[in-house]
C-alpha positions as CSV (number, residue, x, y, z in Angstrom):
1,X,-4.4,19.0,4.3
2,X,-6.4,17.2,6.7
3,X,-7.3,13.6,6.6
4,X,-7.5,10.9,8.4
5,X,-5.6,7.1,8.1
6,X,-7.9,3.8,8.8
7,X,-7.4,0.2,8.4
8,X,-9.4,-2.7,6.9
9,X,-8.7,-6.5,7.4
10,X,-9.3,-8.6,4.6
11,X,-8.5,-12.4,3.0
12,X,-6.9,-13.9,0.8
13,X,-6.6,-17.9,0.3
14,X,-3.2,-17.6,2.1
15,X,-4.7,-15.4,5.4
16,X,-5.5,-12.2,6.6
17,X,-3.9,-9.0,5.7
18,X,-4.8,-5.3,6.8
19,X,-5.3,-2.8,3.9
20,X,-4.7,1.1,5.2
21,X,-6.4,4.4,3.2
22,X,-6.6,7.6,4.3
23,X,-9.7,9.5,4.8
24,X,-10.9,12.8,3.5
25,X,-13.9,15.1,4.2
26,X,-17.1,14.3,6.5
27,X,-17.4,10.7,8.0
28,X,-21.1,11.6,7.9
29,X,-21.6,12.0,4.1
30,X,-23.5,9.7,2.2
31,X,-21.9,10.4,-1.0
32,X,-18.5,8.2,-1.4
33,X,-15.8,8.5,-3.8
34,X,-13.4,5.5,-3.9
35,X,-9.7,6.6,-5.4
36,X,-7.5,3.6,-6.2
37,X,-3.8,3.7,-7.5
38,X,-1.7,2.2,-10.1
39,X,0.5,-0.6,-9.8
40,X,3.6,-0.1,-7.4
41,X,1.9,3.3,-6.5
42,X,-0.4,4.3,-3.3
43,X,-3.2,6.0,-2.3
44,X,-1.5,9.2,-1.2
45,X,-1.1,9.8,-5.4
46,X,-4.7,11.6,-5.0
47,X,-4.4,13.8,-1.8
48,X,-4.7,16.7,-4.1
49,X,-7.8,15.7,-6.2
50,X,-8.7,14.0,-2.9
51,X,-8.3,17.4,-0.7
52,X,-10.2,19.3,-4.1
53,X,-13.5,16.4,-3.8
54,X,-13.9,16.8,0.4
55,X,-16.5,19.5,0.1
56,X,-18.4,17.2,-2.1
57,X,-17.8,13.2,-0.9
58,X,-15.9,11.4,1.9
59,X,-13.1,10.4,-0.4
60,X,-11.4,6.7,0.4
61,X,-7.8,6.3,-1.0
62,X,-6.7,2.7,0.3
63,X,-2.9,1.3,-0.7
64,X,-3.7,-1.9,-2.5
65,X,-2.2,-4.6,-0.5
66,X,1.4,-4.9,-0.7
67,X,1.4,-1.1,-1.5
68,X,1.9,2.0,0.6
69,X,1.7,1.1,4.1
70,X,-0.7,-1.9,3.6
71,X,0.2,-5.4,4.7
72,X,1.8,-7.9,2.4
73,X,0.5,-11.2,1.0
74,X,2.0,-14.6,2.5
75,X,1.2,-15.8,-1.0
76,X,2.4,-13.5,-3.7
77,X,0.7,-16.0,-6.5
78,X,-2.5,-14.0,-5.2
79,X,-1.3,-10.5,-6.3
80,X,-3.9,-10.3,-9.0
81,X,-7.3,-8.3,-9.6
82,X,-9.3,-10.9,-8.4
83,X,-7.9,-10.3,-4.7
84,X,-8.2,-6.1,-5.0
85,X,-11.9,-6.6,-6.1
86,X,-12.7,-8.6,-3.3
87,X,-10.3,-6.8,-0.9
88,X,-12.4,-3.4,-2.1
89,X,-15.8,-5.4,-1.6
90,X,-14.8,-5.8,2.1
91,X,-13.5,-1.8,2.0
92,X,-17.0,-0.9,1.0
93,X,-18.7,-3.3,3.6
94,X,-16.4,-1.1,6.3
95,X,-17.9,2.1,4.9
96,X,-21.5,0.9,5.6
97,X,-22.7,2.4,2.2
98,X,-24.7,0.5,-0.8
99,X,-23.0,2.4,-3.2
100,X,-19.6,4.5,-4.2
101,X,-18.0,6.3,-7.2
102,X,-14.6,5.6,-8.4
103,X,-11.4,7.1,-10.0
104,X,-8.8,4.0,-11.1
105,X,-5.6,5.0,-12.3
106,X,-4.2,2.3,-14.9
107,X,-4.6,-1.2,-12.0
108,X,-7.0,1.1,-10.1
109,X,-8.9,1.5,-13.1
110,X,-8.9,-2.2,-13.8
111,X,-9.9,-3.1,-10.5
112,X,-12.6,-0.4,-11.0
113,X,-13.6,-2.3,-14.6
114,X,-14.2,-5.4,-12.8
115,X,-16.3,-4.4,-10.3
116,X,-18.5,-2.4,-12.1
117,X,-18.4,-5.1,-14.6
118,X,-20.4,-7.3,-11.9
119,X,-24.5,-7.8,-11.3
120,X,-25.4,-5.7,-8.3
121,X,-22.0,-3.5,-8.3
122,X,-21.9,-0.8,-5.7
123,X,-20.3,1.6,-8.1
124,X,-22.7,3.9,-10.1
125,X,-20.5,6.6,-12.0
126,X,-17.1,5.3,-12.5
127,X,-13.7,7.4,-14.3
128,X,-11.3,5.3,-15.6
129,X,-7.5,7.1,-16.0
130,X,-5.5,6.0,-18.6
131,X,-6.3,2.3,-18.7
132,X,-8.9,0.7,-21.2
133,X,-9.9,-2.9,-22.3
134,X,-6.9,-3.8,-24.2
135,X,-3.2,-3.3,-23.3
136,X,-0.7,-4.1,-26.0
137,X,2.3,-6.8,-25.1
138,X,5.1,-4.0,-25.6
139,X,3.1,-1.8,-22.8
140,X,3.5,-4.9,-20.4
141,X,7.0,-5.6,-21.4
142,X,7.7,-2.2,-20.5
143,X,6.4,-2.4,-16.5
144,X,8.2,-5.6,-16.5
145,X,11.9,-4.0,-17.1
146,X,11.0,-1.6,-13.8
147,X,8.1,-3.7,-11.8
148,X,9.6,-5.8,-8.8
149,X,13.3,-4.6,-9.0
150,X,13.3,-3.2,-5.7
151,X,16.3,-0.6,-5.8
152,X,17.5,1.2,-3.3
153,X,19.6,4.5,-2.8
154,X,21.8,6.0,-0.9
155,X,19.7,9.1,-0.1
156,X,16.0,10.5,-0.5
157,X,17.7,12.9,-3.1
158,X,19.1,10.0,-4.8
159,X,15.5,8.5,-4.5
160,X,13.6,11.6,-5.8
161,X,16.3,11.5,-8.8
162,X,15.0,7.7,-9.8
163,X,11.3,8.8,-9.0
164,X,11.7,12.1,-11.5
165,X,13.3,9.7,-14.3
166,X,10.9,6.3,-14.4
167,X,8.1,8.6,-13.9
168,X,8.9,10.9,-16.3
169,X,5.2,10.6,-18.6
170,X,3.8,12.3,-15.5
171,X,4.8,15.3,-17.2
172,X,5.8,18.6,-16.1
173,X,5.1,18.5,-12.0
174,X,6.4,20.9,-9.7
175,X,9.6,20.5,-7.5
176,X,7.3,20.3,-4.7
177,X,5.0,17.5,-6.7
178,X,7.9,15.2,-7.2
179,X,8.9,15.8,-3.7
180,X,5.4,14.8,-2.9
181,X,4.8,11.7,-4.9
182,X,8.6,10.7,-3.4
183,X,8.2,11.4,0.6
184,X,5.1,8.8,0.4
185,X,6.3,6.6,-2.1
186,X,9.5,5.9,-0.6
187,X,11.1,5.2,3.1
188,X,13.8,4.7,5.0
189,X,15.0,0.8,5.7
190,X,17.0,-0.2,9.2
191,X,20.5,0.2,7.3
192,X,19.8,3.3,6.4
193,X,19.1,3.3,2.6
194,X,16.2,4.1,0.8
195,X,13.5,1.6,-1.0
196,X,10.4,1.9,-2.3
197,X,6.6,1.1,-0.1
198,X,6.0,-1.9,-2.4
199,X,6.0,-5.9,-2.3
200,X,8.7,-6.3,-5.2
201,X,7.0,-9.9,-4.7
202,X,3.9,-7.8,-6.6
203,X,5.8,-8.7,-10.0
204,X,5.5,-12.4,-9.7
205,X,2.0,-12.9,-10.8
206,X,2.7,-10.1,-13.1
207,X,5.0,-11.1,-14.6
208,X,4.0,-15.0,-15.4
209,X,0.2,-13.6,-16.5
210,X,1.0,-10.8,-19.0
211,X,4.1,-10.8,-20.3
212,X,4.0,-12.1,-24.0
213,X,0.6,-11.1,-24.8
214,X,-1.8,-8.3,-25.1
215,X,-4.7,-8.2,-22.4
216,X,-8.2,-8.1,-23.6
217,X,-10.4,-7.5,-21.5
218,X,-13.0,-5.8,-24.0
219,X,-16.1,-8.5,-23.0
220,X,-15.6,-7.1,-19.2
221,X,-15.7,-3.6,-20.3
222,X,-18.9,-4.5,-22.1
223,X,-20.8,-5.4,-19.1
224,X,-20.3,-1.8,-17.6
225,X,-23.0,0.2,-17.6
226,X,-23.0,3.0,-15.3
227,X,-21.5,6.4,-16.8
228,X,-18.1,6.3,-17.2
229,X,-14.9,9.1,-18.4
230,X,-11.9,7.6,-19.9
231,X,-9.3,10.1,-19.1
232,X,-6.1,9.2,-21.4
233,X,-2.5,10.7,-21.3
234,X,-2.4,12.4,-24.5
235,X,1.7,10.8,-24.9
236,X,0.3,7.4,-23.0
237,X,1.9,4.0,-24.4
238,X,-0.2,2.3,-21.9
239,X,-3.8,3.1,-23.6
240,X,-3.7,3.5,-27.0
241,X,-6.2,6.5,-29.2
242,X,-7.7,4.2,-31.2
243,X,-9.2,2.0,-27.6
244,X,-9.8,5.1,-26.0
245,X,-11.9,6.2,-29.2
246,X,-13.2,2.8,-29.2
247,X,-14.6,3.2,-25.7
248,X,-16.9,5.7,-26.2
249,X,-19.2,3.3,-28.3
250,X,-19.0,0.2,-26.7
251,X,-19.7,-0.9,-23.4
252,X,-20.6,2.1,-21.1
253,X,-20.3,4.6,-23.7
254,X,-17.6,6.1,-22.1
255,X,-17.5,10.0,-22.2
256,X,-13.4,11.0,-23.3
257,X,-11.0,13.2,-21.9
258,X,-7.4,13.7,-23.2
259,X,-4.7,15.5,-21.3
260,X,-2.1,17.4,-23.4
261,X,1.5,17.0,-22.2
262,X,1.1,13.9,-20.5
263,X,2.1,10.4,-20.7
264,X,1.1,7.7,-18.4
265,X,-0.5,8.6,-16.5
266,X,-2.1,11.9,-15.5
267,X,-1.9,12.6,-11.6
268,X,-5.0,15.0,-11.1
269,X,-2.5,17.3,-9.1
270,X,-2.9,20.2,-11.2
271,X,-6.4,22.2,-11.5
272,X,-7.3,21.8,-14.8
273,X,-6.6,18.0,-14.3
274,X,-8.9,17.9,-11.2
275,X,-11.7,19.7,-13.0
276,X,-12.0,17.5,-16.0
277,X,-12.8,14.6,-13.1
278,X,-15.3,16.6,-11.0
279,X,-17.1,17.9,-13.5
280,X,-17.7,14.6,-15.0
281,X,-18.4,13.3,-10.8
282,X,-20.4,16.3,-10.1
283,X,-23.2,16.4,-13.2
284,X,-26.7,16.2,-12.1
């Protein structure tokens, strides 16, 4: 694998923080594919659909602040979309291009929504992975029971044991693919025990925003209107058929894509799940 690792600085209300992402393919190509990751994830999730895309774009796979190896908010009242859209505006203006494609998994993909939901958006061909205009109350609840809990263990075994269970709707990765999406997901703190590369402070907003209701966020989706896929986990709890179905005639007109065996959410670490997105990416 060969990539690089860069930094942007950005604002919030509450200061300035740095947002890290690695780098893939030629600095030199025009063509730009923006990969963003789901909620206590980071951008290292796409290194292999990232690694698969080089030949074709200079791929950008930032940790959302508070994520990965990103700074942390002084604030976390200001963990919210609003902040990763314009924390990705100042990404783009760093990149020096006018426009970018992008891949969202579940936040990614909301993040994604809203930009391309704006006048002028730099995004022009957009995939969204297993998140959609409405997510149901008992899909929140559920990322509230884990979100923010901040564990830690003993070992990186011990870590790669929680990782396998709570992750579990990934479906059936490798040994090497959970040791993978554990090794940059996890790290070693001064006492010696394990944690995870996240803000637990990430659950605050969270938490006090969602919890007890559904989203709806069906009048942003409408605005889209750059070609989009909605790739859903055919097991997901998260995005449900019947809005997934729904998708493809509102809105953008979104073009579907289901992956069998999978809950949420599909990883793209696989072939057949890396072809369904650049063949969508990659039409004339």
């Amino acid at each position: 694998m060969k990539y690089t690792t860069g930094s942007v600085q950005c604002l919030s209300p509450s200061g300035l923080h740095r947002m890290a992402y690695t780098e893939w393919g030629a600095r030199d190509n025009p063509r730009v594919l923006v990969c963003v990751h789901g909620l206590t994830r980071n951008g290292r999730d796409f290194d292999n659909l990232a690694e698969a895309l080089s030949a074709h774009y200079r791929v950008i796979c930032p940790d959302v602040v508070g994520r990965g190896v990103s700074g942390r908010l002084r604030d976390p009242t200001h963990y919210t979309i609003p902040q990763y859209v314009a924390d990705m505006v100042t990404l783009i203006a760093r990149l020096g291009v006018e426009t970018v494609e992008w891949v969202g998994t579940s936040m990614g993909g909301l993040i994604g929504m809203a930009l391309a939901a704006q006048e002028g958006s730099p995004i022009r061909r957009l995939v969204l992975n297993d998140v959609g205009p409405l997510i149901s109350v008992e899909s929140l609840q559920r990322i509230a029971e884990y979100v923010g809990i901040d564990p830690t263990f003993a070992s990186f075994e011990e870590a790669l044991a929680y990782v396998r269970l709570i992750s579990a709707p990934f479906g059936a990765l490798s040994d090497e693919q959970w040791r993978h999406l554990t090794e940059t997901s996890v790290m070693q703190r001064p006492e010696g025990r394990w944690g995870f590369r996240y803000d637990p402070r990430i659950a605050e907003p969270f938490r006090a925003a969602f919890v007890g209701q559904d989203i709806d966020l069906w009048p942003i989706y409408e605005r889209i209107a750059v070609p989009t896929l909605v790739v859903r986990g055919a097991e997901s709890d998260l995005l449900a058929r019947e809005v997934w179905q729904q998708m493809a005639s509102r809105g953008a007109r979104a073009e579907l894509a289901e992956i069998p065996g999978v809950g949420h959410a599909p990883m793209f670490l696989s072939e057949d799940q890396i072809a369904v997105v650049r063949d969508f990416l990659l039409k004339p």
